[in-house]
C-alpha positions in Angstrom: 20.0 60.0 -11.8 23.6 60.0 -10.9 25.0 62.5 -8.4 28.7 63.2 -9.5 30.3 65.2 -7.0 33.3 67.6 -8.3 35.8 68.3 -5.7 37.7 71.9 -6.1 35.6 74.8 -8.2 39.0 76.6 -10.0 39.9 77.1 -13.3 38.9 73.7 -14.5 36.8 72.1 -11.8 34.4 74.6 -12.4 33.9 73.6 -16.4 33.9 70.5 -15.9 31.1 71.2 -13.0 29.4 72.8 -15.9 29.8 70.7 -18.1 28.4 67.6 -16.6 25.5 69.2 -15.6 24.2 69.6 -19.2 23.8 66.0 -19.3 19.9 65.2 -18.1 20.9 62.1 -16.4 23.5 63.6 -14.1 23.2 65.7 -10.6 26.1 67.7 -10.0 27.7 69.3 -6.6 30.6 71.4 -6.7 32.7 71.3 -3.1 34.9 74.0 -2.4 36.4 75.8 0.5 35.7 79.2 -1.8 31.9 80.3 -1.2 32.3 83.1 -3.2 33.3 81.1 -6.4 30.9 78.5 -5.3 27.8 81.0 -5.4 29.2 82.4 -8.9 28.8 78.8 -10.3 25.4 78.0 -8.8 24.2 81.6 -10.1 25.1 80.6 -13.6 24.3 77.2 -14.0 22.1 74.1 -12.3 24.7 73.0 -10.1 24.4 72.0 -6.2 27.2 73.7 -3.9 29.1 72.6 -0.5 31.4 74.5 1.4 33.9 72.2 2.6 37.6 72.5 3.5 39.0 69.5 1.5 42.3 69.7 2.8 41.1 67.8 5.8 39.8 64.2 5.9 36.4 65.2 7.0 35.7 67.8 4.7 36.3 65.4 1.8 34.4 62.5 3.8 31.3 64.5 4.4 31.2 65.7 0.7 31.2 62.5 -1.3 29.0 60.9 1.5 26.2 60.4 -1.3 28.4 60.4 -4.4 28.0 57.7 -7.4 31.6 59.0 -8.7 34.1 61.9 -7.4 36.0 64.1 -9.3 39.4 65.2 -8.1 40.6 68.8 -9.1 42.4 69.7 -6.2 45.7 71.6 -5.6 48.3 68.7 -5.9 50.1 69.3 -2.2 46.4 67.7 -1.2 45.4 65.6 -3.8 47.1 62.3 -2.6 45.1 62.7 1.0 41.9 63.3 -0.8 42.2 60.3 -3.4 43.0 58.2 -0.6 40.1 59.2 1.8 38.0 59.1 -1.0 39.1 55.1 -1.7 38.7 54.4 1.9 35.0 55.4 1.6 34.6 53.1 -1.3 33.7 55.7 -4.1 34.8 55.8 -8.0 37.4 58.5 -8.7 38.5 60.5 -11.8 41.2 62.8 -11.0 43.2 65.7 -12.2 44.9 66.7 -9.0 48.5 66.0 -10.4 50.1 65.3 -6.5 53.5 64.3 -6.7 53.1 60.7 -4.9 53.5 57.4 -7.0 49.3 57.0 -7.2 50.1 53.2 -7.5 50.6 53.5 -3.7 47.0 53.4 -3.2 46.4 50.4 -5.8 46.0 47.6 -3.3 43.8 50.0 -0.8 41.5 50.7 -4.2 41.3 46.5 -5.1 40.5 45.9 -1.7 37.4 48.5 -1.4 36.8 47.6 -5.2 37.2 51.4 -6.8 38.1 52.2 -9.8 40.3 54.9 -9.0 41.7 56.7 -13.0 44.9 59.1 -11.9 46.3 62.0 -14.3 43.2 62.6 -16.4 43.8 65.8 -18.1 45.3 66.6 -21.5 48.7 65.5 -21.0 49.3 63.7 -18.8 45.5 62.4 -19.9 44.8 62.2 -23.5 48.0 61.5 -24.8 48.2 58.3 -22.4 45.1 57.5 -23.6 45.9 57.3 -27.0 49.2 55.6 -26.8 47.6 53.5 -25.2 44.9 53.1 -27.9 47.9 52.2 -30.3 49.5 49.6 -28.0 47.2 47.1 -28.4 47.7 47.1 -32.1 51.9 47.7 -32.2 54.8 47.2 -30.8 55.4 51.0 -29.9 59.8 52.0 -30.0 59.4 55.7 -29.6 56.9 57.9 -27.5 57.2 61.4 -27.9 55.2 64.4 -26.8 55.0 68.5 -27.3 52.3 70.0 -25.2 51.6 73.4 -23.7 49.3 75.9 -22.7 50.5 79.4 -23.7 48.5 83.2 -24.4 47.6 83.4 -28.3 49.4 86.8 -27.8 52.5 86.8 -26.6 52.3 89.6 -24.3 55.3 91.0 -23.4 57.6 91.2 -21.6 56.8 87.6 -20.6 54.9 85.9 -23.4 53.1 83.6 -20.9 50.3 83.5 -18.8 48.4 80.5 -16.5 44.9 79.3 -15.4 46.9 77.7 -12.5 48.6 78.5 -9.4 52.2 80.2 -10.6 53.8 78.7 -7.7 53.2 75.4 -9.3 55.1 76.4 -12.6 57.7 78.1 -11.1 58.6 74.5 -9.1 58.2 72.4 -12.4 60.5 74.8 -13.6 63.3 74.7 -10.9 62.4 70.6 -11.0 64.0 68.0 -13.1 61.8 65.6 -16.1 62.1 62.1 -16.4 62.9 61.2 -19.7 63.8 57.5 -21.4 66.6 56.7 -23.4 67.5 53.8 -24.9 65.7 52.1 -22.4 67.4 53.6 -19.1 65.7 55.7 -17.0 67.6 59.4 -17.7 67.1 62.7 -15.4 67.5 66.6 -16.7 66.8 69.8 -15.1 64.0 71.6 -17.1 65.8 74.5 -18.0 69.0 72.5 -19.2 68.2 71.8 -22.8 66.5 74.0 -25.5 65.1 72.1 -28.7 62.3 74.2 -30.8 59.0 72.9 -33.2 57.2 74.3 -35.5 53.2 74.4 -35.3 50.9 75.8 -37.7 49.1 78.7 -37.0 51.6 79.3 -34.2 55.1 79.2 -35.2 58.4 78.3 -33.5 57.8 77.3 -30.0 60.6 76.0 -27.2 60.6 72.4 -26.1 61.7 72.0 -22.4 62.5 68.7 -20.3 59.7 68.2 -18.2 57.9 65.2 -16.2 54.7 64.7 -17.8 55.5 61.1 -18.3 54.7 60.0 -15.1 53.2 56.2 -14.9 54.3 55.7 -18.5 57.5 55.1 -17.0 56.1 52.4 -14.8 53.6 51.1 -17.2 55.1 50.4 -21.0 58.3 49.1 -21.8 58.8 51.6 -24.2 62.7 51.8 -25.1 62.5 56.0 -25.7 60.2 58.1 -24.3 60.2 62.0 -23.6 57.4 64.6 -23.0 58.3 68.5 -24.0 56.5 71.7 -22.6 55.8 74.0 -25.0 56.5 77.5 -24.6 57.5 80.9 -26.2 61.0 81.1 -27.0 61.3 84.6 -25.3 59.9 83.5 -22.4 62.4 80.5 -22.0 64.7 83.0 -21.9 63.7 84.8 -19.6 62.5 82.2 -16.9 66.9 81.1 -17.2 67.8 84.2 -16.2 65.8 84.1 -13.1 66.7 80.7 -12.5 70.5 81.9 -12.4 69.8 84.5 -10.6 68.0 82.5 -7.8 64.8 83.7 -8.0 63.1 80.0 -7.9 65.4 79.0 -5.1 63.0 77.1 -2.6 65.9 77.3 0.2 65.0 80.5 2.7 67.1 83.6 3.2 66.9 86.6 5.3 65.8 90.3 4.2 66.3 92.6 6.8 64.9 90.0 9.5 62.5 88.4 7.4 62.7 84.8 6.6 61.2 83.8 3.2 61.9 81.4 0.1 62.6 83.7 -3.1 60.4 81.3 -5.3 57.3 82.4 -3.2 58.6 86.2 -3.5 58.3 85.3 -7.1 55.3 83.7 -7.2 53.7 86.3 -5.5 54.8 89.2 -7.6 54.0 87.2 -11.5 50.9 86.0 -10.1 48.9 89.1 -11.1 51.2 89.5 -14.4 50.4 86.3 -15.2 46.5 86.0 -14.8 44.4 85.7 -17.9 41.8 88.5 -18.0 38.1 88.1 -18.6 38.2 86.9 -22.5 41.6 87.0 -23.2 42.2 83.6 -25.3 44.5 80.9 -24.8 46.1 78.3 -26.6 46.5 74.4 -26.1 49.2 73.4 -28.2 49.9 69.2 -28.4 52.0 66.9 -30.8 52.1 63.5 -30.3 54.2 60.5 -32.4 54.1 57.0 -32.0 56.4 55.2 -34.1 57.1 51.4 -33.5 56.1 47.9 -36.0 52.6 47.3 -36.9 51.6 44.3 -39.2 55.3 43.8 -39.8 55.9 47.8 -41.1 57.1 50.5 -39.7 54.7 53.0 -39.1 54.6 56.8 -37.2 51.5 58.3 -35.6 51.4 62.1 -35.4 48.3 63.9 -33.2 48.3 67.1 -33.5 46.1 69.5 -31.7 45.9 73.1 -31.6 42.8 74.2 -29.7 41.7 77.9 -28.7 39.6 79.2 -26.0 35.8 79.6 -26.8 34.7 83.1 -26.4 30.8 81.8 -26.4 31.4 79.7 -23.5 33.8 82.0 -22.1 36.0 78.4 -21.4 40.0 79.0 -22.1 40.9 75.9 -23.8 43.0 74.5 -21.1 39.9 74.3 -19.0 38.3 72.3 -22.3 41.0 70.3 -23.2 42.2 68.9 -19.4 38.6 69.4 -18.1 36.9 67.8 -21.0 39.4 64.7 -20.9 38.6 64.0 -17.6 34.5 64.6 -17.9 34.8 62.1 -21.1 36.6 59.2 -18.6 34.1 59.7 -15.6 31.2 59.3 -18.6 32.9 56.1 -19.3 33.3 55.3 -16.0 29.5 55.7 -14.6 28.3 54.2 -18.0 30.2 50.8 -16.7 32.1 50.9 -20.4 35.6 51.0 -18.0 35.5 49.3 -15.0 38.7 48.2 -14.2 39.4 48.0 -10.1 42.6 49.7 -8.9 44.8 52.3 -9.5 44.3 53.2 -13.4 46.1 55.7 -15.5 44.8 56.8 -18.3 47.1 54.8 -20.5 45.1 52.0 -19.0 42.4 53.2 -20.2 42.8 53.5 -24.2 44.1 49.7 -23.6 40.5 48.9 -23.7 38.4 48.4 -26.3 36.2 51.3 -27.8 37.9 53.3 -24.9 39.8 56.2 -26.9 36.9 56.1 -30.0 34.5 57.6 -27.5 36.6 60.0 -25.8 37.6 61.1 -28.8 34.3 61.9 -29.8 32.7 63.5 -26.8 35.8 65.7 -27.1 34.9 66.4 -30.7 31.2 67.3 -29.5 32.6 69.7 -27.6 34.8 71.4 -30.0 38.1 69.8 -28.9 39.7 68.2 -32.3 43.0 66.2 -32.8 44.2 65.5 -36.7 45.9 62.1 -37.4 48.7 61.7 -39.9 50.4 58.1 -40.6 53.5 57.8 -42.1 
């Protein structure tokens, strides 16, 4: 029996809690500082629970004292602390916590306590990674580019956007800059800059803005152009200018009558309840991915495409399935010794190896998550 312990119980942690307990083989413990979402999990499904504050090194340290792998789905401002305590005590790590740090920072600490420690394994960064790097083992890759997004199926004005996650987290990528690479130099844009639109099936036009979802790609492949695109609605784009203009996602304090305070929080706090996703209101994961480069000597493009929905059985919105399920897949792969690779790995590492991606991709498939593969 394997004893997986999940660290953070929110919007994904908690399905991928669920998740891995349907396997027989595997014992799972959810860890949160939130009893009350702890007790809703473990009223629901066979899961163990531990109330522990894993913002601090102890909480973590006492919750993966028994662990045979950790998984990391904390709020990023603590996820670099908590991957690093969690190396420190020797454990294997799959992580989701998106922190801001360069992860390869903790790469020597990892070889040294011999951990396999896989970084940024959700959806995108995640799968994507994983399958570009499925595809650079067999060509010489000259283009990387990649359309994601997690958006309401309706558009629900006047906003057209909602999110499983923390709003003051998207409001920041949105005052934030993306990483992009251009002709093989490194090339920086605010995210709110530049407007480009796609078309998707079954969805329709959708905005493309700069963001920084390549991450360790930029470290990792020598790939002369590279970009990753969030998706959104083109109303909402919009929108989200006008308060940028305005100031609303300033991070720099001012004073109302006395009071100190950063307008981005004022912001967050006031969209957070506009933003929330009811009880079965669906959601949409929206993800194109090309590879074009030489294989064999011809030129050749890859297209992904993915367009998954949340599953009203399962009451799961399909950003929970398609990050969550990602990273379940990789910690599978990980406690089944078919990846074992010591160190600091992200995921692009990961469809490097052999058989890697194939069985991702199907445990994804198993669980209802399908990409469609078109070669030109």
């Amino acid at each position: 029996m394997s004893k997986i312990v999940v660290l953070g119980c929110g919007a994904v942690g908690r399905h991928m809690a669920i998740d891995l307990c349907k396997h027989p083989g595997y014992e799972v413990i959810s860890v949160d500082v939130n009893q009350k979402a702890l007790e809703h999990l473990a009223k629901e499904h066979p899961i163990q629970i531990r109330v522990e504050d894993l913002s601090t090194e102890a909480g973590v340290t006492r919750a993966i004292a028994d662990a045979d792998i950790v998984i990391g789905s904390v709020p990023y401002s603590i996820g670099y602390a908590m991957l690093e305590t969690v190396i420190r005590a020797g454990k294997n790590i799959v992580d989701i916590s998106y922190f801001q740090e360069d992860p390869f920072g903790l790469d020597e600490l990892a070889k040294a306590n011999g951990v396999t420690a896989v970084v940024d394994c959700g959806v995108v960064p995640g799968m994507a990674n994983i399958i570009l790097g499925y595809h650079t083992r067999k060509m010489k890759v000259s283009k990387y580019e990649c359309y994601v997004g997690g958006i309401p199926k309706s558009r629900n004005v006047p906003f057209e956007y909602k999110s499983p996650f923390p709003v003051l987290e998207v409001l920041e990528e949105y005052a934030e800059t993306g990483r992009m690479v251009e002709d093989g130099e490194l090339v920086v844009k605010p995210m709110l800059s530049e407007t480009m639109t796609i078309d998707i099936d079954k969805v329709g036009t959708l905005a493309c803005l700069n963001s920084d979802g390549l991450r360790t790609l930029i470290r990792t492949m020598d790939i002369p152009n590279m970009f990753e695109k969030t998706l959104r609605y083109p109303g909402h784009v919009e929108q989200m200018r006008i308060f940028m203009e305005t100031g609303f996602f300033s991070m720099n304090s001012i004073q109302v009558k006395g009071a100190s305070a950063r307008p981005i929080d004022m912001t967050a706090s006031l969209l957070s309840p506009l933003w929330k996703y009811e009880p079965g209101e669906a959601d949409l994961t929206v993800m194109r991915l090309k590879i074009s480069g030489v294989e064999d000597r011809n030129p050749v493009t890859f297209t992904y495409d993915m367009c998954d929905e949340y599953d009203p059985r399962t009451e799961t919105l399909s950003m929970a399935k398609t990050t969550g399920y990602t990273c379940t897949a990789v910690t599978k792969l990980v406690l089944e010794g078919n990846y074992s690779r010591i160190g600091i790995s992200p995921p692009e590492f990961i469809g490097a190896e052999e058989g890697c991606w194939r069985r991702v991709e199907q445990y994804l498939k198993e669980r209802g998550v399908r990409c469609t593969l078109e070669t030109s």
